[in-house]
C-alpha atoms as one frame of an Amber mdcrd trajectory, in Angstrom:
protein
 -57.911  40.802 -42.600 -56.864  44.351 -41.284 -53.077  45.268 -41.116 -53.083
  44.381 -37.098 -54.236  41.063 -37.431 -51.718  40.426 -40.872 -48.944  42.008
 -38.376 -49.787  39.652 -35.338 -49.728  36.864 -38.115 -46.292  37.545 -39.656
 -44.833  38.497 -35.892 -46.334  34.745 -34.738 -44.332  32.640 -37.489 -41.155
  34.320 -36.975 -41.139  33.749 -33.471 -42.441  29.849 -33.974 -39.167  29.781
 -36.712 -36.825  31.368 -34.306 -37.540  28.872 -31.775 -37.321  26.071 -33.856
 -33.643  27.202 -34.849 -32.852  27.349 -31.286 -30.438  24.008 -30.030 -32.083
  21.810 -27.501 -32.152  22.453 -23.930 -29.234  20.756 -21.690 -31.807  19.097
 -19.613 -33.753  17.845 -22.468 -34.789  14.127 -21.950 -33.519  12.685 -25.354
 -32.998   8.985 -25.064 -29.110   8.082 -25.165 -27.474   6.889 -28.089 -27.658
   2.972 -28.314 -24.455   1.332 -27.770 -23.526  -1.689 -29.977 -23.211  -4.985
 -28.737 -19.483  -5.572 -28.003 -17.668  -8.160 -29.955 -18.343 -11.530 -29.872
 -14.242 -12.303 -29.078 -13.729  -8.911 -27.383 -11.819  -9.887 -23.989 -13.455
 -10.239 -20.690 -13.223  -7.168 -18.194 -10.416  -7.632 -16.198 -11.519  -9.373
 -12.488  -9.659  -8.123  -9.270  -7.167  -5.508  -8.209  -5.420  -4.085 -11.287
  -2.219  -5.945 -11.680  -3.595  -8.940 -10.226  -2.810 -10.928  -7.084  -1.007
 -14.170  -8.280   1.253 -15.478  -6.675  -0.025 -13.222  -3.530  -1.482 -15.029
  -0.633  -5.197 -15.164  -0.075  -7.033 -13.387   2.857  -7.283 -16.976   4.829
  -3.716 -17.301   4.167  -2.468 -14.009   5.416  -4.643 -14.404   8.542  -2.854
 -17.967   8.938   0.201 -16.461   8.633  -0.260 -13.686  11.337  -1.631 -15.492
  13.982   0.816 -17.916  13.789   3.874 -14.804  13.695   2.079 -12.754  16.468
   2.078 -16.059  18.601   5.580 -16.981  17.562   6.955 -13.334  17.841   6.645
 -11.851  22.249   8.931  -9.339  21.922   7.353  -5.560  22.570   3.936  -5.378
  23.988   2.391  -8.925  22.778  -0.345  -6.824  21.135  -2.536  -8.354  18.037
  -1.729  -7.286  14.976  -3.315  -5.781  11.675  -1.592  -6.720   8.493  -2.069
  -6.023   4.263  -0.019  -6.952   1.254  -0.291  -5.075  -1.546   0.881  -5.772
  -5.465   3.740  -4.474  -7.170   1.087  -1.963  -7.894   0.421  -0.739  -4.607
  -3.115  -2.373  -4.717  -4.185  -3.819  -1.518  -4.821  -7.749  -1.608  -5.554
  -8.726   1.380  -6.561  -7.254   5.026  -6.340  -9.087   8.363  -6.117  -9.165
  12.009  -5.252 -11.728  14.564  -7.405 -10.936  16.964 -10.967 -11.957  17.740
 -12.435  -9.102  16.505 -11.428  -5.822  14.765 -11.095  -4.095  18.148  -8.977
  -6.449  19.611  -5.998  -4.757  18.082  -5.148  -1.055  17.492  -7.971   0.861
  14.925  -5.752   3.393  13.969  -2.974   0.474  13.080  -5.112  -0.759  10.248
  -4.336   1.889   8.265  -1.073   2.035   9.178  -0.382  -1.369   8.266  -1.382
  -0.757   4.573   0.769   2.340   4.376   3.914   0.014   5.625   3.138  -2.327
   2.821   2.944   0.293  -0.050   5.999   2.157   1.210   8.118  -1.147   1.175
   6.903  -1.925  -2.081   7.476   1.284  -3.124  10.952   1.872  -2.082  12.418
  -1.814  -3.337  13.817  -3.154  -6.156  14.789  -6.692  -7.670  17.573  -7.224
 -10.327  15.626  -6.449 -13.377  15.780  -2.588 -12.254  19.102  -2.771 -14.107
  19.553  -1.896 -17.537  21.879   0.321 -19.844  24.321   0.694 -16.988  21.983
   2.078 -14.593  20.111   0.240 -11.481  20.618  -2.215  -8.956  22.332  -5.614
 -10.473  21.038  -7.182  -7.615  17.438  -5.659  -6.472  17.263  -3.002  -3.435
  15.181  -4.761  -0.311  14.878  -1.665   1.840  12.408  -2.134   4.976  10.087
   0.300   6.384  12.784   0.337   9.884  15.361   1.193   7.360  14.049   4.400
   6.157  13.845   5.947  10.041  17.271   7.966  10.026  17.206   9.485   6.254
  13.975  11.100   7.030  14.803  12.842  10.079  15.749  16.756   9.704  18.937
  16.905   8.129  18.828  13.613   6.617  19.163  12.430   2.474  15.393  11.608
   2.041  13.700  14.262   5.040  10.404  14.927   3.775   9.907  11.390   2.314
   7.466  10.747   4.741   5.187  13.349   3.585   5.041  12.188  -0.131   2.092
   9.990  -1.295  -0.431  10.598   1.441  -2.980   8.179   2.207  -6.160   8.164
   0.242  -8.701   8.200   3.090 -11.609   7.613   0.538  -9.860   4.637  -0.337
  -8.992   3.429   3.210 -12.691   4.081   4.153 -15.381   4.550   2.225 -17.019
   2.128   0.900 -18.364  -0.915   2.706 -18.037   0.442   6.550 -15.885  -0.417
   9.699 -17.767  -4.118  10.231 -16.111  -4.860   6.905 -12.479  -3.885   8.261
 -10.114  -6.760   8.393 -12.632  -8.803   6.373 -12.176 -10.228   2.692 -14.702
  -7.217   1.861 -12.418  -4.599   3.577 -12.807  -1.467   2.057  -9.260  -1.204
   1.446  -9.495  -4.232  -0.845  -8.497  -3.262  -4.653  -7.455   0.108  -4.148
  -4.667   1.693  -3.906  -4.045   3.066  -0.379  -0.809   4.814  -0.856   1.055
   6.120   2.419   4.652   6.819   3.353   5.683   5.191   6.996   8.902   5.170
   8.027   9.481   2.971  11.063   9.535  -1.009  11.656   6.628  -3.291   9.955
   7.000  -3.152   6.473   8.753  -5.477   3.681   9.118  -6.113   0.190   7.760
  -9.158  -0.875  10.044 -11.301  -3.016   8.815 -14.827  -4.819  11.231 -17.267
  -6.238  14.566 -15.743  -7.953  14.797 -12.740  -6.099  11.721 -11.328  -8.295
  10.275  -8.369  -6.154   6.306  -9.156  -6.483   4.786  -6.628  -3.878   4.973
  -5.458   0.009   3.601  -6.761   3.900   3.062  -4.175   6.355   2.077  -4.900
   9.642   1.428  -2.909  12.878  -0.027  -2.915  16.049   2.760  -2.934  18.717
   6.124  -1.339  19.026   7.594  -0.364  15.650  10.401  -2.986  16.485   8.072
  -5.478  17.562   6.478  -4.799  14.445   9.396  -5.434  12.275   9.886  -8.916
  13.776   6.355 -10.240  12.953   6.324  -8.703   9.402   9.245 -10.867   8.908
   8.006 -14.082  10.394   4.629 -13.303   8.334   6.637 -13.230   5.335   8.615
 -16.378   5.993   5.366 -17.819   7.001   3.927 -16.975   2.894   7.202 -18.382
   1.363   7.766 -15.496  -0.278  11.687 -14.209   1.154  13.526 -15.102  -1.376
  15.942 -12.101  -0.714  19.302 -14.127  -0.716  21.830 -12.291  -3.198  19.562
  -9.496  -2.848  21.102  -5.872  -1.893  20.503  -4.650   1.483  21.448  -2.162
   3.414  21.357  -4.140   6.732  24.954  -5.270   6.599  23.748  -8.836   6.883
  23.774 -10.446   3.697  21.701 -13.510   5.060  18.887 -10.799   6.236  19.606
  -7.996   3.759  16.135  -5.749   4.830  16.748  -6.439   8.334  16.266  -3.711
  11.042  19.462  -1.844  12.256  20.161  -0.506  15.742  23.116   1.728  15.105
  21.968   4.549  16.581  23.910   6.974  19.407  22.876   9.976  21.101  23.612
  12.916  19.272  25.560  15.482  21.566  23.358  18.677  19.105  20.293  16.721
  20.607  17.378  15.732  18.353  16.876  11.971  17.235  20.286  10.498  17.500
  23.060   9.589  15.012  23.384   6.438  12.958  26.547   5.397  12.091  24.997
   3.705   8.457  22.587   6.044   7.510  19.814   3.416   7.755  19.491   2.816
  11.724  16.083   2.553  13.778  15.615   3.567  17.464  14.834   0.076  20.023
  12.188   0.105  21.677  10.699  -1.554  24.677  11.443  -5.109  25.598  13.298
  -5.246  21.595  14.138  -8.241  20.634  17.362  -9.430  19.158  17.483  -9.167
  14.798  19.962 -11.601  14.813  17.361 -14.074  16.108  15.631 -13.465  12.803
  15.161 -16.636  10.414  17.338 -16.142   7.156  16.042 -15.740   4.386  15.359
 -18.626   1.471
């Protein structure tokens, strides 16, 4: 063998060596690593929005509960209505409308409606919020309507309204708008998020006061709103708010909407003499007229 040939030889192995030290490419097809059987007693995977819904009422009851509120409740515009509960988690359980299809009512108060929900849930308490001297002793019901005059410019919680946006992914994504309003609506175990502060939305409170999620509910005036979010929450038996702390003045309908509003001589959106007042609206009906709660 001459010394080319011997040279092409010794240059040939390195190179096969040097490429064999090399670490495999990132797009090499290796097969995945097998995963081991889980556990013969290892715990189911957890079924349904995170949290849970018990106690919460079912898609066919929320509907129930609507139509029968919106028919009950003529105050405003008479619209149809959307409506969602969410869990003390924020995660919707249920969608509906009362209409006879999911144009019958407002699109855009779908959405809306879920954001009500989650901001009443959001913004209430029950009594075990106190501990080591600190929280409410007897829960915080705060509606949606009761948020309207601290958010304004000027007011204690301006700017609240912009916190938490709402996940549109989450609102609509995944199954399409012939899903909306159904058991399968897109919203359905997710968490929507959304800050709204006018009339429609409630905390949710099961038997002893305990604070178990939020009802939002839109479509018509925000008063208008109000009122039915409060019939469809009588309707569910779940307003068990008495001895709970309000802000209403009305310890029979603590989370009831407030009209205490005047004209503010500086202009802008009016003065309320509690902090906590709404605006009326058109054709508003009387809060007093309101059922108390259980």
């Amino acid at each position: 063998m001459n010394r080319l040939s011997s040279l092409r030889v010794v240059m040939t192995a390195a190179t096969l060596a040097g490429l064999a030290s090399l670490p495999p490419r990132a797009d090499a097809q290796t097969p995945p690593p097998a995963v081991p059987p889980a556990p013969a007693n290892a715990p189911a995977a957890a079924a349904g929005p995170r949290g849970g819904c018990q106690g919460l009422p079912s898609h066919a009851a929320l509907k129930a509960a609507l139509v029968t509120a919106t028919q009950a409740e003529t105050s405003g515009l008479n619209n149809h209505m959307w409506a969602t509960v969410v869990n003390r988690d924020g995660v919707v359980c249920a969608v509906v409308f009362s209409g006879t299809h999911r144009g019958a009512q407002w699109p855009g108060s779908r959405v809306i409606s879920a954001q009500k929900a989650n901001t009443a849930n959001a913004f209430s308490l029950d009594a075990s919020s106190s501990s080591n001297g600190s929280g409410q002793a007897k829960g915080l019901a705060l509606a949606t309507a009761n948020l309207y005059s601290a958010v304004q410019p000027g007011g204690s919680l301006y700017g609240l309204q912009h916190s938490n946006p709402v996940d549109t992914d989450a609102a609509y994504e995944a199954g399409g708008s012939t899903a909306f309003g159904t058991s399968g609506d897109p919203m359905f175990n997710r968490a929507v998020g959304g800050v709204n502060v006018f009339g429609g939305g409630l905390g949710l409170y099961a038997g002893g006061g305990r604070l178990v999620g939020g009802v939002g509910v839109s479509g018509d005036t925000s008063c208008a709103d109000h009122f039915i979010a409060w019939r469809v929450r009588q309707a569910l038996n779940l307003d068990f708010l008495a001895g709970v702390g309000g802000v209403s003045g009305d310890a029979t309908r603590p989370d009831n909407i407030v009209f205490d509003i005047t004209d503010n001589p500086a202009g802008g959106s009016g003065l309320s003499k509690g902090g906590f007042g709404h605006p009326k609206c058109l054709n508003t009906g009387d809060p007093s007229s309101l059922p108390a709660v259980r």
